[in-house]
N, C-alpha and C positions, 0 to 999 in steps of 0.2 A: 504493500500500500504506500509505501513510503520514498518509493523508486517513482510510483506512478504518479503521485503528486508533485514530486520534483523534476520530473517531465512535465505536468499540466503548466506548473508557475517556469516554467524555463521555457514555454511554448509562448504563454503570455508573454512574457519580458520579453522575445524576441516578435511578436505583431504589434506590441508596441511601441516596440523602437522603428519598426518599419513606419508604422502609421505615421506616430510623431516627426521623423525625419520627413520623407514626402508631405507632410504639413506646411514644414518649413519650406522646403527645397520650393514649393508653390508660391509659398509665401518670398521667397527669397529674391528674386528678378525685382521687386518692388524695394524691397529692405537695401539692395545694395546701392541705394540711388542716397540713401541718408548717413546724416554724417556718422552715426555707430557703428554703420557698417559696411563703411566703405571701404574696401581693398586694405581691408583685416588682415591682421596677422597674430594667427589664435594662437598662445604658446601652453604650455601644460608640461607635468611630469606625473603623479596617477593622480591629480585630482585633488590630494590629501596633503600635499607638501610643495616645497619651495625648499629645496637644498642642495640642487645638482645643476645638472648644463641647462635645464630649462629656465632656473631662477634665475644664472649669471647674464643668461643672454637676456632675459627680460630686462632686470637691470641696468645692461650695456643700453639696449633700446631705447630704454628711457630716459639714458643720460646723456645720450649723444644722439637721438633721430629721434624727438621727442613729436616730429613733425607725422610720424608712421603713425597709423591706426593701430594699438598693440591693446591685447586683450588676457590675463593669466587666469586660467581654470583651477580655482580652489576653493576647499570648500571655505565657509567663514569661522566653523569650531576648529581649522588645522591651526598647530601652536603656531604654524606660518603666516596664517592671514596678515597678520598686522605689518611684516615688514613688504608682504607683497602690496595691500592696499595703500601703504604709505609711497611705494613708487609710480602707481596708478589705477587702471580700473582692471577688475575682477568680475569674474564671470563664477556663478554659482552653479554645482556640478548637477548632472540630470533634471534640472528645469528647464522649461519650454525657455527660457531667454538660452539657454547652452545648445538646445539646439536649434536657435535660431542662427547663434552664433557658429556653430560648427558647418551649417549650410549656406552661411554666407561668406567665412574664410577665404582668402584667397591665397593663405598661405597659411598649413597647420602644419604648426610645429612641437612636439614632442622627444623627450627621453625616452619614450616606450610605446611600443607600437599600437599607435590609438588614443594615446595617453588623451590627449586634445577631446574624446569622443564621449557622448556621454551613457556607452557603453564600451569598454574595448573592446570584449571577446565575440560580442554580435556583431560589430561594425568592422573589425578584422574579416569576418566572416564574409560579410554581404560585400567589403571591397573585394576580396575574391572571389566569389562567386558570379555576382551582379556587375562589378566597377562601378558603385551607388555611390560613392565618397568623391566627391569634385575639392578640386584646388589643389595646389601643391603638397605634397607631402613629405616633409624634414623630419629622419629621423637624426636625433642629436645624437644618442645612444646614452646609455645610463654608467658604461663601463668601456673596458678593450675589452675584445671578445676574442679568446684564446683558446676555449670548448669549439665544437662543432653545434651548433644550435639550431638543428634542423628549421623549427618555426621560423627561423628567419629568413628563411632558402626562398628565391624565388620561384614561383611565381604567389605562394601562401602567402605574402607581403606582398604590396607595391607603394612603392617609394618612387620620388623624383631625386632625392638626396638622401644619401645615407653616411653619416661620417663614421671617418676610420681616424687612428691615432698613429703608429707603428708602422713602420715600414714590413715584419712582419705581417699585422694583421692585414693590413692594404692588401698582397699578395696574396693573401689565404680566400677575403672575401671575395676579389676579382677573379680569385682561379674554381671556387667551390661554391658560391652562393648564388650563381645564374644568373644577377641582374643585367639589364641591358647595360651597355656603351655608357658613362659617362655618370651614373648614378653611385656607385662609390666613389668617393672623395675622402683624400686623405686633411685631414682640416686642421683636428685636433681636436679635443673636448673644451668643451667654455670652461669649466669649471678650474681647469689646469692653467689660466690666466691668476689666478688669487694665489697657486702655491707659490709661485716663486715670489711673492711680493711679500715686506716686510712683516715679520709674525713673532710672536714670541715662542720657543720652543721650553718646555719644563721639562721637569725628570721625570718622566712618564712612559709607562708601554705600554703599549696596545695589542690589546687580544680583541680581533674583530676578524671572528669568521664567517662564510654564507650558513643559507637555508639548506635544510634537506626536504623534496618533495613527500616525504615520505611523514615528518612531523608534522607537517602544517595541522592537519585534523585530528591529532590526537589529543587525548585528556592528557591533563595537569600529571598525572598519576604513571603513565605510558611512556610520556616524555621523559619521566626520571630511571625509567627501567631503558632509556634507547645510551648506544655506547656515545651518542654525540653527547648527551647532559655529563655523562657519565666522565669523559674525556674533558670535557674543557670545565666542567667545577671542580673535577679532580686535578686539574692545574692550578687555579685561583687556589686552590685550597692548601696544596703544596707547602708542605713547613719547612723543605730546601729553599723555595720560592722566594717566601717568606722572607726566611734571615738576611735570603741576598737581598732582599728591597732594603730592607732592614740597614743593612752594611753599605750600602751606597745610596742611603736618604733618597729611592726612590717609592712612585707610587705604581700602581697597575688597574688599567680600565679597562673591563670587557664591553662590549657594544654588539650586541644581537642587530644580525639581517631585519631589515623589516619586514620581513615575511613570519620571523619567529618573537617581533617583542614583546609576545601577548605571555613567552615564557620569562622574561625577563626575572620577575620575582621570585622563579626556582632557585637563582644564582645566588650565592654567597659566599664569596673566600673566607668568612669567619678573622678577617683581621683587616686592623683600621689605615694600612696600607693598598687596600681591595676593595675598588668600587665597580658597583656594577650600577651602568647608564642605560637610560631608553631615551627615545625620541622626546619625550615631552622638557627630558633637563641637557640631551645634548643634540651637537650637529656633527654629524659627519664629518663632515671638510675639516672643522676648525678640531676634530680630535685627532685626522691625520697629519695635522698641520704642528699643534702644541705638543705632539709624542716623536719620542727621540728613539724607540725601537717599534716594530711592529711585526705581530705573531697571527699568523692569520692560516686557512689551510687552500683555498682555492679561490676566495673570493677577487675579484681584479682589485680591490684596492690598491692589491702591490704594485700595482702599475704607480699610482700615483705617490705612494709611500717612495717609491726607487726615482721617479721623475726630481723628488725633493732631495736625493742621495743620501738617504737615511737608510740605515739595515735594519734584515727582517729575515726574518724565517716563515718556513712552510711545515704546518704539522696535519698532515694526511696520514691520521690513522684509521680510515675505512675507503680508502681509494678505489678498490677492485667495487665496490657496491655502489660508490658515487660516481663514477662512469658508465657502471651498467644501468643504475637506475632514473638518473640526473640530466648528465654530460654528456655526451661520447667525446671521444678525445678527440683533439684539436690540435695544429699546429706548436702549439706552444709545448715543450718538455719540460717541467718541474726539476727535472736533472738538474737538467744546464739554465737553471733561472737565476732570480736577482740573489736567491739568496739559499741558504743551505734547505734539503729536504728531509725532514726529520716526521719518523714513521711511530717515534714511543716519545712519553713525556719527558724522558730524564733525557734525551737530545735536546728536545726544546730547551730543557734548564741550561744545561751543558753549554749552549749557544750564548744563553743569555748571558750567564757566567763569562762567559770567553767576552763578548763583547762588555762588561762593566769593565775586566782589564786592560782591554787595547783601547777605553776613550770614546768607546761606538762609532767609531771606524767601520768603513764597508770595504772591505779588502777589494783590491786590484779586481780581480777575477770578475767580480758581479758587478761593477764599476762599469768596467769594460763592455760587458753585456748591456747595461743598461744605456749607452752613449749606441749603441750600434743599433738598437732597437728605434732611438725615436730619433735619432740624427742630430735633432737641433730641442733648446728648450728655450720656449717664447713666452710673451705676455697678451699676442694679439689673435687665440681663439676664437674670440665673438667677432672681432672685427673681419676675420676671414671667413666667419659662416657668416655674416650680413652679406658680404659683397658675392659667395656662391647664391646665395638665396636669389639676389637681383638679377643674376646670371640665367636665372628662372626664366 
């Protein structure tokens, strides 16, 4: 009974986004003639936040083409609203003004595919199926993409822009993800414009791993019997750990994917050099920005963590089950990454350890890798996706 209901209201929600949309799309030939909505450019990341390359190029927008029709999709209870609405106007997610908005766009732009829409997974759908989605479509991207991520392969996507970082990933996309001539662009991420600019860095590490598909829908209860809870609290919780924060006046912050921060309060290191953050008290950016090591197990932070030339370690202790269940493997070798691959916890310490002696230094070797991967490191991201966009 319970399968068949959630087929009845998943049958709903998808003839109401058709209806609604073609409401608009009717209504839209008239709308784009006034000043709200004129030659739009609807920006988004899921709707719920403002923290990554959709915020930064919002921002750029507003600060420098304040002349552009810009419009950022979020809701007004995200802890983001207020610095989004303080740069300009916002659009409120799944109401008829969103999708007035989304069918009058003339350029949607998103971190994630649909982010802009005020359904993703049905409007991902119907632009493949139908090509029902008009105006341009920029995807920013949320991360480097170093997995193989079939969802993204064309033709299941269609994009007019889709940015790449890396001189590997550039290659990988163009050679594996089938989009037409001219639609990947290697750009960079917006976001990667604020690391290298003046910050404060503290004595801090960071343990920021991903999600697993596999936790999302479990109890409270389930999560703590899976070897991910089991693995990374039994790190924070570490009394080797410990003493060494302890011996060199450091602290240590975990930070849960936002797919898992609804676990967030399972976590406790049990000591007052050990905190454990969510969305509502931190930001992303500004925690890989103010930490001076970072311990993470596949999540692309490390891109951005090694863009700053800060070391890090990788601790993949369920790899063979996160590629078959997750990932498929990607270009990228963890081997030969930024930073060492550690399979048990006492190599993560071990790392850590090592690096409190040598000063947190990133030896030669990963140095090296990390220069050969992005070639160059700049401050003009958004500036070079505005001027692809007009390229449009």
């Amino acid at each position: 009974m319970g399968k068949v209901l959630k087929k009845i209201k998943s049958l709903f929600t998808y003839i109401k986004c058709i209806g609604l949309y073609c409401l608009s799309m009717a209504i839209s030939p008239v709308l784009r003639g006034k000043q709200r909505y004129k030659d739009l450019w609807l920006i988004a990341e899921r709707g719920a936040d403002a923290r990554d390359n959709g915020y930064h190029f919002f921002k750029f927008m507003r600060k420098n083409h304040e002349d552009i029709n810009c419009a950022y999709v979020i809701s007004k209870d995200s802890p983001d609203y207020a610095k989004i609405s303080a740069l300009g106007r916002t659009v409120e997610p799944n109401t008829f003004g969103h999708y007035l908005a989304f069918a009058c766009a003339k350029y949607k732009i998103s971190t994630h595919i649909m982010g802009y829409a005020p359904d993703s997974y049905y409007f991902t759908v119907l632009d493949k199926k139908l090509k029902l989605v008009r105006g341009k479509k920029v995807f920013l991207q949320h991360g480097i993409i170093k997995d193989n991520i079939a969802e993204l392969h064309y033709p299941k996507v269609n994009l007019d822009i889709f940015v790449c970082s890396t001189v590997p990933e550039y290659e990988d996309l163009v050679k594996n993800y089938n989009f037409p001539d001219g639609v990947i662009r290697r750009i960079g991420l917006c976001r990667y414009d604020a690391l290298l600019s003046e910050h404060t860095v503290k004595r801090q590490i960071l343990v920021m791993p991903t999600w697993r598909y596999y936790a999302r829908k479990l109890s409270d209860e389930d999560f703590k019997k899976s070897d991910y809870y089991k693995s990374f609290n039994g790190l924070i919780s570490d009394k080797r750990l410990h003493k060494l924060l302890e011996e060199n006046d450091f602290e240590l912050v975990l930070y849960l994917h936002y797919e898992l921060q609804k676990f967030t309060h399972l976590f406790s290191g049990n000591n007052d050099r050990v905190h454990v953050r969510g969305m509502g008290d931190a930001d992303v950016q500004e925690l890989l920005m103010e930490s001076t090591l970072l311990v993470t197990d596949y999540s692309s932070v490390f891109f951005d963590f090694a863009y700053m030339e800060k070391p890090l370690a990788y601790w993949q202790f369920d790899s063979e089950q996160f590629f078959a269940e997750q990932y498929g493997r990607g270009y990228f070798k963890f081997d030969e990454g930024f930073g060492p691959l550690c399979t048990e916890k006492e190599e993560v310490i071990d790392f850590i350890e090592k690096e409190f002696k040598n000063g947190m230094a990133v030896e030669a070797t990963y140095a090296e890798r990390v220069k050969s991967n992005f070639t160059e490191f700049t401050t003009d991201h958004c500036r070079k996706t505005y001027e692809e966009i007009l390229k449009l």
